[in-house]
N, C-alpha and C positions, 0 to 999 in steps of 0.2 A: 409425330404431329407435323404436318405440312404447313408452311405458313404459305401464304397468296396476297396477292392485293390485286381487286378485280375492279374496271372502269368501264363505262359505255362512251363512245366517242359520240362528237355530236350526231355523224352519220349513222350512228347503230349499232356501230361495230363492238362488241363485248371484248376485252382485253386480259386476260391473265396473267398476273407475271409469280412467279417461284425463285428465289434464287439460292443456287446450288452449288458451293464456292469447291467441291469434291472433285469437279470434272474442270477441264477449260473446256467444254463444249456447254452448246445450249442446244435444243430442240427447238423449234419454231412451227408449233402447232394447230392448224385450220382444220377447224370440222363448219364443215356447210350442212345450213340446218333441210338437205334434201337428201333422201332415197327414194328407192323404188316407190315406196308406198304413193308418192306425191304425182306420179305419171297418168297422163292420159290413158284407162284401158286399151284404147286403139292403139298406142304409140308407146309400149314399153320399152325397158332398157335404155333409156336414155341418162335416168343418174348413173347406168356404168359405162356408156360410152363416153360420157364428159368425164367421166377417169380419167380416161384414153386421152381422151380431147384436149383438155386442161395441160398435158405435154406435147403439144404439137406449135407450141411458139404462140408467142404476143406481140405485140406493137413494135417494143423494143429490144426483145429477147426471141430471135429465131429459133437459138436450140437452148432449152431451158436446163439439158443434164450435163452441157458442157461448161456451162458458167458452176453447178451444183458441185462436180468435181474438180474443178479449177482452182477453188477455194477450200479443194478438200473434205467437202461435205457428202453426206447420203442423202437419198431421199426415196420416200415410196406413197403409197396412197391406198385405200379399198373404199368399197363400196357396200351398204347392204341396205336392207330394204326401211331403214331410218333415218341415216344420214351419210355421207361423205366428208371421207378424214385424208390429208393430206398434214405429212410433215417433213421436215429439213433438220438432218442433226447436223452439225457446221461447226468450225473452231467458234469460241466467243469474240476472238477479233473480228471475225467475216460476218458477224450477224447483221447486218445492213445487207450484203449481198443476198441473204434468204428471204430480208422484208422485200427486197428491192425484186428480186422474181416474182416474191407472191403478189406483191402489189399490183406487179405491171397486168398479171393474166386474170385479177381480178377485176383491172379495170378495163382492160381492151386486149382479149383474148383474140387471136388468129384465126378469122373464121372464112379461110377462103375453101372455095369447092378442091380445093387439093387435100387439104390436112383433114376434111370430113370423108373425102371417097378414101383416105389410105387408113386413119382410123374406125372406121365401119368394117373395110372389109376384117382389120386385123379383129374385131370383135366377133365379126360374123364367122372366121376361122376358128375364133376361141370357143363360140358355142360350138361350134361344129366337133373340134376336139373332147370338148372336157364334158358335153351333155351328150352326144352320140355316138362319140365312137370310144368311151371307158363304159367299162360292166357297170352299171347301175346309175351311169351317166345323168339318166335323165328323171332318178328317183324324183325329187320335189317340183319337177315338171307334171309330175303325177300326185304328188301327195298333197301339196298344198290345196289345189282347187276342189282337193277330195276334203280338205280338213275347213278351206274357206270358201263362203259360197257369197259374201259381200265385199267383205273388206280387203283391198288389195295385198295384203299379204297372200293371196291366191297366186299371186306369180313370183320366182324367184329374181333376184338380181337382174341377172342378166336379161329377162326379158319373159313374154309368153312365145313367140316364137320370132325365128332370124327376119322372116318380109320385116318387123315394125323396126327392126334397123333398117335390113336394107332398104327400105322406104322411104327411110328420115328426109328429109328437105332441109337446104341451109335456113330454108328461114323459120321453118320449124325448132332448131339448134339453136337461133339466137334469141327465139322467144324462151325457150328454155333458159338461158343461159339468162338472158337483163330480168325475168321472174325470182332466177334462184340464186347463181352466184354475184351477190351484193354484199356490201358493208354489213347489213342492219340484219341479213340473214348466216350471219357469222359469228362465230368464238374463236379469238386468234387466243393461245397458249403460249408460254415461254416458261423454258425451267432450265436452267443453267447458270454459267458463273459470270453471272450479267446482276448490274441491282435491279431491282423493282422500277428504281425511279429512270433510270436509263434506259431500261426495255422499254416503259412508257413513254420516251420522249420521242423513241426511233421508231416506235408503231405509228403515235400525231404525223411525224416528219413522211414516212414511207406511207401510211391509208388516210390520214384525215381529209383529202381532199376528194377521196373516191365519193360519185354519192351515191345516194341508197336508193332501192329499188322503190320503198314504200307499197311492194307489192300485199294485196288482203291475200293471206291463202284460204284456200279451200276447204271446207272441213273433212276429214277421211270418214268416209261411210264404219257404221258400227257393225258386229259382227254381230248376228244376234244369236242367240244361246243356241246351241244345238241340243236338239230335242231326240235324234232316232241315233242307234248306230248306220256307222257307213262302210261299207265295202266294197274293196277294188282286185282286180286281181288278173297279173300283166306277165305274161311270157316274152323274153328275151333270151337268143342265141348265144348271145355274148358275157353272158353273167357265168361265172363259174361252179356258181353256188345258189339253192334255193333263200330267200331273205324273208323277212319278215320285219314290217313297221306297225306299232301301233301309236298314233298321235290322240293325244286328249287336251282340251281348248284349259287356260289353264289363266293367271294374273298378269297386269303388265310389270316392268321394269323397274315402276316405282312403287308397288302394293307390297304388303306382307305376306302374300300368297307366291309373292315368288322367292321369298327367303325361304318361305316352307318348302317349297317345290324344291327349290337347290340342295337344301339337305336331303329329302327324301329321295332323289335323284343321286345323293355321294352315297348313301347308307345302300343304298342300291347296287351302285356299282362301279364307284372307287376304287378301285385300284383291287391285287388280288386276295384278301381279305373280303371284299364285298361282300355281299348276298347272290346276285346274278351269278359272281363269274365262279364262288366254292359251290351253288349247287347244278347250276346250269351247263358251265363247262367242265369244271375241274371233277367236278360228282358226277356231274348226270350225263357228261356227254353230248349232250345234245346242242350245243353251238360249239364253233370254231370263234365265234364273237359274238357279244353280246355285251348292248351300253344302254345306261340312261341317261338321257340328259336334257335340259331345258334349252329352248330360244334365246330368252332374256330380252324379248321385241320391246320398243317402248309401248304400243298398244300391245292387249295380252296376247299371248302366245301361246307357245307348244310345248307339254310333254314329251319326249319320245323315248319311245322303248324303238332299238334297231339290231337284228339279228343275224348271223349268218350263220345257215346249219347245217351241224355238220353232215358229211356223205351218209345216205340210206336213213338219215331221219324224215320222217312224217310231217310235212307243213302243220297237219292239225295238230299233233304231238306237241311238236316247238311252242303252237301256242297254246296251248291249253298248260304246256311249265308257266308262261310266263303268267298266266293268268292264277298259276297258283302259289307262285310270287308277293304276287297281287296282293291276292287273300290272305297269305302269311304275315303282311304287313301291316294290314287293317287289324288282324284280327289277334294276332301274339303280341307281346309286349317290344318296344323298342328297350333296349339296354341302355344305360347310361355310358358305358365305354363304347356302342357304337356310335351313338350321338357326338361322347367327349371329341373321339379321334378324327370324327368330319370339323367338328368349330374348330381342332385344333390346325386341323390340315388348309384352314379359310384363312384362320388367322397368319398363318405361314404362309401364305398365297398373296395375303392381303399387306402386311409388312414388307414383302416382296418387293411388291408394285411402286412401295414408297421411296426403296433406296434409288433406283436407274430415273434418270433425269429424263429420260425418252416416255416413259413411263407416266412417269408426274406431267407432262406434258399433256398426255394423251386424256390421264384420268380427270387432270381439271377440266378439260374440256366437255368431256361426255358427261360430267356431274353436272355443269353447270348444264350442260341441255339439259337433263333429267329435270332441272328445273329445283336445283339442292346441291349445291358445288361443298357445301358443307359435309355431305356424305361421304368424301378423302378423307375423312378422319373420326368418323362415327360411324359407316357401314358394318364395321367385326359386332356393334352389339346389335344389328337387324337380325342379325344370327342367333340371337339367343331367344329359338323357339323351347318354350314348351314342349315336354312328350305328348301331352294329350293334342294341345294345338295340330302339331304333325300328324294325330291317327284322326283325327275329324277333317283336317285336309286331303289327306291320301283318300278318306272316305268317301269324301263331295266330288276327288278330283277322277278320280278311279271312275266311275258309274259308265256304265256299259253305253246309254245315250250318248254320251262324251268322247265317245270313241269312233277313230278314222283308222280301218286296218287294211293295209295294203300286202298283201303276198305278190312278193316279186318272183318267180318261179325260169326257173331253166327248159330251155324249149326241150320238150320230147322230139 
């Protein structure tokens, strides 16, 4: 059991505090309530270049990782297409110097045309590496707008392509920035061997004066039901191996259809016990890889089945196992020890998460966006699906209109 005590400041700002007398370190945890999702279609990637941006100095802090190490702390950040998480794990004496950074770039972040043309290009580099020039680089540059045809999860992170960076304008960056990074659009986390009532007084002292954006957001366009199957199918030089995805549109982050989808996703193919990997690889041959696994988007998400098969197998072959997978699923019975050994392996995942203070940091945070901070300590029983529940979900979520299958293929 986690205990928390959680506060709104007058500006907006949600507060968490945990304290964890195990470590002398604390964690000092900001998720801003922006991702991808929230972008102008014309102007993507902009919640991953304020990654980037958010360390290029503030008012009063030029270099923000030499103060971070100075005091002996870490610190790192990501990005995805729901929000952005930045945090600081610091001795507990120094936790003012981790408010004292975050504060400063929350309130007057560094926005001259230097720290934007050197972080764009280091972004514009990173797409260039990590979607064009790795084997399969550019899968969900492909898959998603195959899988979404409204809702901006059609583009990944990093962007729909490099011009909407290399394009950005400063003053494009700071309309971004007074919209999103604000007090009132914030969850700041602390979990360490700090009190409750101390962390509370140094968050007042270090952000209560920031003020808040007061920004209305936007509503995210809905995705609406997909009705037909869809197919794609892309040669690349540089893939080693022919692949295979199948995506099917599936619950968001806070529904019961994503605790169904989770298990039917481990029973699938958890580890080497699974179903995929004893008949798929280790029987059948026919992948070198083979996984399922879910999104977990706060709006719904994805299924995916993702493949690599092995030399002189048949693209059609490959899918037509998994499609009989499938049907094995639906259609035999689930056992009770396949079921036990996945809640068992959640519940060990999920106990996990509670002991490391970096952790607890992270999960208060993202519970309370989900909008149920209380699920830290009640999620293990969302888990306790029903057999039958899981073969009526696999059923609904399985259905051939549901499905986005992309064959990624090796150039002849």
């Amino acid at each position: 059991m986690i205990k928390y005590t959680r506060h709104t400041l007058d500006n907006g700002l949600t507060v968490i505090c945990n304290t964890d007398t195990s470590t002398p370190f604390v964690s000092v945890n900001i998720l801003y309530k922006v991702g991808a999702k929230n972008e102008d279609p014309k102007r993507t990637g902009f919640a991953h270049l304020f990654e980037h941006l958010m360390f290029g100095g503030s008012k009063h802090i030029p270099n923000y990782d030499y103060h971070v190490q100075k005091a002996g702390g870490d610190n790192n950040a990501f990005t995805n297409n729901d929000y952005t998480n930045y945090y600081i794990t610091i001795p507990a004496s120094n936790i003012e110097t981790a408010l004292w950074l975050e504060s400063d770039r929350m309130m007057a972040l560094d926005f001259s045309q230097k720290s934007l043309d050197v972080q764009r290009n280091v972004v514009i580099e990173e797409f260039k590496q990590r979607y064009f020039n790795n084997p399969y680089g550019d899968l969900w540059l492909k898959l998603r707008p195959l899988a979404y045809k409204v809702h901006p999860y059609q583009w990944p992170t990093i962007g729909k392509n490099i011009d909407h960076i290399a394009g950005a304008t400063l003053e494009e960056v700071k309309d971004f920035f007074h919209r999103f990074y604000a007090p009132d659009n914030a969850i700041l986390s602390i979990s360490g061997n700090i009190t409750d009532e101390k962390a509370l007084e140094l968050v007042k002292k270090w952000f209560g004066d920031i003020a808040p954006a007061n920004y209305t957001r936007q509503a995210v366009p809905v995705e609406p039901r997909q009705t037909e199957e869809r197919r794609l199918v892309s040669e690349h030089n540089k893939v080693p191996a022919d692949a295979i995805y199948k995506v099917y549109h599936m619950g968001d982050r806070r529904s019961d259809n994503f605790y169904a989808c989770d298990i039917i996703s481990d029973i699938l193919s958890n580890g080497q016990s699974s179903r995929l990997y004893i008949n798929l690889i280790k029987n059948g041959k026919l992948f070198s890889e083979i996984d399922a696994y879910i999104t977990g988007d706060m709006d719904p998400g994805l299924f995916v089945f993702s493949g690599k098969l092995s030399e002189g197998v048949a693209i059609e072959k490959a899918e037509a196992a998994i499609q009989s997978e499938i049907n094995h699923f639906i259609e035999d019975p689930i056992t009770e020890r396949e079921l036990q050994k996945v809640i068992n392996k959640t519940d060990a995942r999920i106990s996990y998460s509670e002991i490391n203070y970096q952790n607890k940091s992270a999960n208060l945070a993202f519970f309370d966006y989900l909008g149920d901070i209380e699920l830290i300590n009640s999620e293990s029983k969302r888990y306790q699906v029903p057999l039958d529940t899981l073969k009526q979900t696999a059923k609904e979520l399985f259905s051939i209109d549901n499905c986005s299958t992309l064959w990624y293929l090796k150039e002849k």
